[in-house]
N, CA, C and O of each residue as an XYZ file, in Angstrom:
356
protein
N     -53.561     11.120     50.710
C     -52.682     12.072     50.080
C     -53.036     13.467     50.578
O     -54.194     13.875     50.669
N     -51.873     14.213     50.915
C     -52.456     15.588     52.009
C     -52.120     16.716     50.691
O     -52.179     17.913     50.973
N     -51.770     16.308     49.256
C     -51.591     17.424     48.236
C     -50.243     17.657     48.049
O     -49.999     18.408     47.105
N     -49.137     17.165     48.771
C     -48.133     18.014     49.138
C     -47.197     16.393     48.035
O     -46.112     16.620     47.500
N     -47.663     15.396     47.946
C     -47.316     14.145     46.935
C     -47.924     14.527     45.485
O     -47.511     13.731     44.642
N     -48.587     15.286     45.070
C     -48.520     15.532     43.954
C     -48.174     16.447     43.318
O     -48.142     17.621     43.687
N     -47.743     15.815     41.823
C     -47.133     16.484     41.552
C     -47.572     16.162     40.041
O     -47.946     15.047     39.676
N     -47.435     17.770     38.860
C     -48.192     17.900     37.986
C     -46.736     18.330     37.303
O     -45.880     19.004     37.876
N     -46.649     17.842     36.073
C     -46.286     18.678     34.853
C     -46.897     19.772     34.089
O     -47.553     19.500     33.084
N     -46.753     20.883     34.442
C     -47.381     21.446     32.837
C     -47.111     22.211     32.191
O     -47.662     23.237     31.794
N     -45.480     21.385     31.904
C     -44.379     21.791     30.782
C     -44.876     20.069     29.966
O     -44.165     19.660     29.048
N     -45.636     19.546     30.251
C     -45.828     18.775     28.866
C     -46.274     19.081     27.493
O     -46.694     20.220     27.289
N     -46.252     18.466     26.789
C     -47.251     18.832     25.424
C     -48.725     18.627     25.448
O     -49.166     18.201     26.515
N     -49.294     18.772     24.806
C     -51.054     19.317     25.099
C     -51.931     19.573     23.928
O     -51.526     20.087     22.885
N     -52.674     19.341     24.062
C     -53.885     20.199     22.860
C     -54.979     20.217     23.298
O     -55.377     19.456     24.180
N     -55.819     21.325     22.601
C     -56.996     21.421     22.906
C     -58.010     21.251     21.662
O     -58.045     21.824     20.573
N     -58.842     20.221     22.247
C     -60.172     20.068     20.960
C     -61.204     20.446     20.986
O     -61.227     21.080     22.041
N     -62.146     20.520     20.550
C     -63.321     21.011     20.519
C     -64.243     20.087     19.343
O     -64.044     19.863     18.149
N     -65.363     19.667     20.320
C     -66.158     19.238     19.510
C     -67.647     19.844     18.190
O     -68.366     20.831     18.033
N     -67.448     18.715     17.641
C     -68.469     19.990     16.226
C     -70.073     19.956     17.524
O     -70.269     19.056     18.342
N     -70.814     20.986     17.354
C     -71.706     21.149     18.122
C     -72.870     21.724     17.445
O     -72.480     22.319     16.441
N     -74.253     21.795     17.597
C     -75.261     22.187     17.206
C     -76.484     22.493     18.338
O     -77.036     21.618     19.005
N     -76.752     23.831     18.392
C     -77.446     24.245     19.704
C     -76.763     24.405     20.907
O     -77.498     24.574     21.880
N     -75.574     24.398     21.112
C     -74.880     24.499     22.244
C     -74.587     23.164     22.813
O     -74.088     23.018     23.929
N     -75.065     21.718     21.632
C     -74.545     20.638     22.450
C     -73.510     19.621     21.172
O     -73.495     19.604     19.941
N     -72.861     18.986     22.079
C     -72.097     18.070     21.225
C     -72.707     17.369     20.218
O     -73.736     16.731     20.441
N     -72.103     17.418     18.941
C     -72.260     15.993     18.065
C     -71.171     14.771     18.214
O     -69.970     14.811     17.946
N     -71.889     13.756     18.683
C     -70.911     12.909     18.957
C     -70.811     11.848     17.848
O     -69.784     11.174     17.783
N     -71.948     11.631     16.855
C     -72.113     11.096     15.865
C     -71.016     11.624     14.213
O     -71.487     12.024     13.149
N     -69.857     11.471     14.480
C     -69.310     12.307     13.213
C     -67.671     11.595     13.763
O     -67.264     10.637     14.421
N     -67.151     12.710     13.042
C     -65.420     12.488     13.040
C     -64.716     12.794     14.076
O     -63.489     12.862     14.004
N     -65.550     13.078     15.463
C     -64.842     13.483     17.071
C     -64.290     14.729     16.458
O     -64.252     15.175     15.311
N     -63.792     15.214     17.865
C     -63.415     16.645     18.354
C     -62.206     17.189     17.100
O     -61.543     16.342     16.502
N     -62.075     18.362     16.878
C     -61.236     18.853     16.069
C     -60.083     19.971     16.895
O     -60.476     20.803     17.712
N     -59.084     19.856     16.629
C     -57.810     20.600     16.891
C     -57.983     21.743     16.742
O     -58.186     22.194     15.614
N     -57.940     22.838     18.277
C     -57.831     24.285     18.396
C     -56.805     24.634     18.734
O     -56.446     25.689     18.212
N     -55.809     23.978     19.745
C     -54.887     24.792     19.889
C     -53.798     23.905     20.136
O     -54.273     22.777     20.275
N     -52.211     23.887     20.288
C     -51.166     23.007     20.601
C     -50.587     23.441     21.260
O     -49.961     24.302     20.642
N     -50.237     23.447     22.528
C     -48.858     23.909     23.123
C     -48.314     22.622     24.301
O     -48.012     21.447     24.092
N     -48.346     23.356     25.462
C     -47.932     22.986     26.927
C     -49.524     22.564     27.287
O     -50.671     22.657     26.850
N     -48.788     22.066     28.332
C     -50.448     21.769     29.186
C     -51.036     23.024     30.095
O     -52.213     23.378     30.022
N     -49.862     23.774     31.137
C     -50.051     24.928     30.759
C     -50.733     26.312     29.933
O     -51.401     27.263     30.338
N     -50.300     25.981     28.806
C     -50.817     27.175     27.755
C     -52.415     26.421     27.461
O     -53.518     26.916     27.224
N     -52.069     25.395     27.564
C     -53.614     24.234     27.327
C     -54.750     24.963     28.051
O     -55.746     25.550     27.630
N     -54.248     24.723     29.337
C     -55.148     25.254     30.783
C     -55.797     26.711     30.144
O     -56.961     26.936     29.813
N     -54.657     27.569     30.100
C     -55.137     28.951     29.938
C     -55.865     29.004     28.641
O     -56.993     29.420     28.905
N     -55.760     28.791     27.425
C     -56.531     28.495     26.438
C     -57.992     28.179     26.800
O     -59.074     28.767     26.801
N     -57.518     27.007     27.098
C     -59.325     26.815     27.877
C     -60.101     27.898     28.115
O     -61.097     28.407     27.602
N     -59.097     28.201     29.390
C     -59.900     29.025     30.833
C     -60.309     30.076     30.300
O     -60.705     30.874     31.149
N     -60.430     30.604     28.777
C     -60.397     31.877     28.303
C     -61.732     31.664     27.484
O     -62.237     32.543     26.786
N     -62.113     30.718     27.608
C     -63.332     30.547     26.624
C     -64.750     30.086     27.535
O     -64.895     29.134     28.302
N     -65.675     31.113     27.141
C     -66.591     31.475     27.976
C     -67.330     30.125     28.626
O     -67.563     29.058     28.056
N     -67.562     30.432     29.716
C     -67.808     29.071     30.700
C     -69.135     28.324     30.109
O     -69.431     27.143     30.292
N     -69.742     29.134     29.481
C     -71.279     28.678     28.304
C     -70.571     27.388     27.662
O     -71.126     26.299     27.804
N     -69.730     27.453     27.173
C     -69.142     26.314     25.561
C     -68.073     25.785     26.374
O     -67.216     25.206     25.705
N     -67.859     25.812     27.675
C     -66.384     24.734     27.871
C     -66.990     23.374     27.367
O     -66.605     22.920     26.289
N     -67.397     23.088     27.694
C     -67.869     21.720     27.893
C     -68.244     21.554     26.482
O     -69.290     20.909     26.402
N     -67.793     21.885     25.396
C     -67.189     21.127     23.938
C     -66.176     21.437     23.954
O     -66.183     22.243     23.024
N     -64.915     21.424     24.432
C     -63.444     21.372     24.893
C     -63.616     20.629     25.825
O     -64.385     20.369     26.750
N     -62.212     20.196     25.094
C     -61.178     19.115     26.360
C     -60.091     19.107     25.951
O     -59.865     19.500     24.807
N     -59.200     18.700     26.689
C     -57.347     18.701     26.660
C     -57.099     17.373     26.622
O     -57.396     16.563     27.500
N     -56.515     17.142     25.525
C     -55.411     15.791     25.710
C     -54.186     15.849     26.079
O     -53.494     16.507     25.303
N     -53.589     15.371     27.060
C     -51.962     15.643     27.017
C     -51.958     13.895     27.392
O     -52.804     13.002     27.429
N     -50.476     14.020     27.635
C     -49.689     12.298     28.160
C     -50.220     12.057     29.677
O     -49.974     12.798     30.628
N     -50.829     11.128     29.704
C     -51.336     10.678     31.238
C     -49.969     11.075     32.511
O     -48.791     10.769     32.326
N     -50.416     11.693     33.575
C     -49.985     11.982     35.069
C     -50.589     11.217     35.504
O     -51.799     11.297     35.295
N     -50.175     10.308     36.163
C     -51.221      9.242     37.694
C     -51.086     10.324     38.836
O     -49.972     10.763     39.124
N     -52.004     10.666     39.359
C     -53.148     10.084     39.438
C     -54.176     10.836     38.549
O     -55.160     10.319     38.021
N     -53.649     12.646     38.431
C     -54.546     13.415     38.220
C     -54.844     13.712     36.737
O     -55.889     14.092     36.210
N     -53.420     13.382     36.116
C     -53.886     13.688     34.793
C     -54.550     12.101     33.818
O     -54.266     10.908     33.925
N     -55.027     12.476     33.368
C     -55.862     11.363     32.436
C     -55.207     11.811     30.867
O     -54.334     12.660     30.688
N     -55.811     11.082     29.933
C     -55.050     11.273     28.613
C     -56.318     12.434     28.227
O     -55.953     13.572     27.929
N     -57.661     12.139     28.241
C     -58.452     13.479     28.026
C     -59.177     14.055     28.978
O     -60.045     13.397     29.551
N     -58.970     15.212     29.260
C     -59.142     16.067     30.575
C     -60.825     16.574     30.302
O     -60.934     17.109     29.198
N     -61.480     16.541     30.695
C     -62.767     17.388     30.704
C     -63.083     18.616     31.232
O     -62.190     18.766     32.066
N     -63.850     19.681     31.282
C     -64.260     20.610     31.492
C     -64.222     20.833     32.952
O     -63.989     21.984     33.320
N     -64.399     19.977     33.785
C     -64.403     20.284     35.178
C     -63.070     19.896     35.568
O     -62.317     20.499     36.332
N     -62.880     18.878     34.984
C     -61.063     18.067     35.513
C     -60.281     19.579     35.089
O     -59.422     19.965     35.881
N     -60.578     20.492     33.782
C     -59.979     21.249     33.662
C     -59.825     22.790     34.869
O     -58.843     23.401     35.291
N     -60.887     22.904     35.023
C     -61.025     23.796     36.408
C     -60.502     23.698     37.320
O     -59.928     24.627     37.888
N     -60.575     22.186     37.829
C     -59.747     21.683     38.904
C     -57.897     21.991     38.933
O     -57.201     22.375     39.873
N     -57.516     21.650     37.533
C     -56.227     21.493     37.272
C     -55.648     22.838     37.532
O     -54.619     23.162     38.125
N     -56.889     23.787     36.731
C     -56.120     25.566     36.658
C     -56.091     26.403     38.180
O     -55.369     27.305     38.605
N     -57.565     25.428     38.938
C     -57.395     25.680     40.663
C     -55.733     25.601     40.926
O     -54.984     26.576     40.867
N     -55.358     24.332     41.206
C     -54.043     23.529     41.463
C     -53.162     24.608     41.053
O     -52.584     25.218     41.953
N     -52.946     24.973     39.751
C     -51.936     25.445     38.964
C     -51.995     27.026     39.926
O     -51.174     27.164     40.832
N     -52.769     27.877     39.705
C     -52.825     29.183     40.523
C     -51.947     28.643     42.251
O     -50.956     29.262     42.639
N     -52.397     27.735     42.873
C     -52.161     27.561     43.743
C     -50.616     27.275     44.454
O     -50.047     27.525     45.516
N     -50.328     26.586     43.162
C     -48.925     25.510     43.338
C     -48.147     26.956     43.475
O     -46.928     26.988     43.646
């Protein structure tokens, strides 16, 4: 794939969660991640990208699976990658 076959939505729907954390690391032992924000996948991205690169990584994005690139929960680096793409496209 030379980049030029994919192809991204991100006029989908989206959210962003965040997990409960203690010391700067996840609790994974509890009720999972809690609801910060709703929009686009889009507004998702930028939401993220706005929160200091220290704490991404208790955020992640759920939106509706894209083959190949989108997954149903996006992680912290998948998210970087995506907002690369997005500036680019």
């Amino acid at each position: 794939m030379d980049g030029s076959e994919v192809q991204v939505r991100f006029d989908v729907p989206a959210v962003v969660r965040k997990w409960p954390s203690l010391k700067n690391a996840r609790l994974t032992d509890g009720a999972g991640p809690y609801l910060v924000f709703e929009g686009s996948l889009d507004e998702c991205i930028r939401e993220f990208m706005a929160r200091p690169e220290s704490v991404r990584h208790l955020y992640e994005i759920q939106a509706a699976p894209q083959a190949p690139l989108i997954t149903d929960t996006l992680s912290a680096d998948h998210v970087a990658e995506l907002a690369r793409l997005r500036e680019f496209l």
